[in-house]
N, C-alpha and C positions, 0 to 999 in steps of 0.2 A: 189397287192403284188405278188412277184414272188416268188418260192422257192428258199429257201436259203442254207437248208442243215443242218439249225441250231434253236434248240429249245432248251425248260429248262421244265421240267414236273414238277408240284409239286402236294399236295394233293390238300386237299379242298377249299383251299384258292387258288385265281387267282393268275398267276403268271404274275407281274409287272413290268415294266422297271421302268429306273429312273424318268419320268414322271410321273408316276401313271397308264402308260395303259399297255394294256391285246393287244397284237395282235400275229394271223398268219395267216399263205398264207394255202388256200386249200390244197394245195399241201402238205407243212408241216407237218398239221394238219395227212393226212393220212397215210405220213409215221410214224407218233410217232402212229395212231392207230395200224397201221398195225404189227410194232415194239412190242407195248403191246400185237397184239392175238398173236405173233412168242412165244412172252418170258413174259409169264404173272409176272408182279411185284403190279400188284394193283385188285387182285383178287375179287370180290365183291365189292371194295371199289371205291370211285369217286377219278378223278384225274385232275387234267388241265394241257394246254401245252402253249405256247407262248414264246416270245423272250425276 
């Protein structure tokens, strides 16, 4: 997978396409983390990201 630029975060439950799956690209992935330590919106709390 390549980056795309584009993610969806939700809480505790995975976040799903219309298939049923959970995917992202590395890349992705560290921008939504890096996104959360800039601008914390899930402080203590767990979060997932995917497409």
């Amino acid at each position: 997978m390549r980056r795309t630029g584009r993610f969806r975060i939700g809480g505790d439950q995975p976040v799903l396409d219309a298939d049923g799956r959970s995917r992202i690209s590395v890349e992705d992935a560290a921008i939504a983390l890096i996104d959360e330590a800039e601008l914390p919106r899930f402080v203590q709390r767990r979060f997932t990201i995917g497409y």
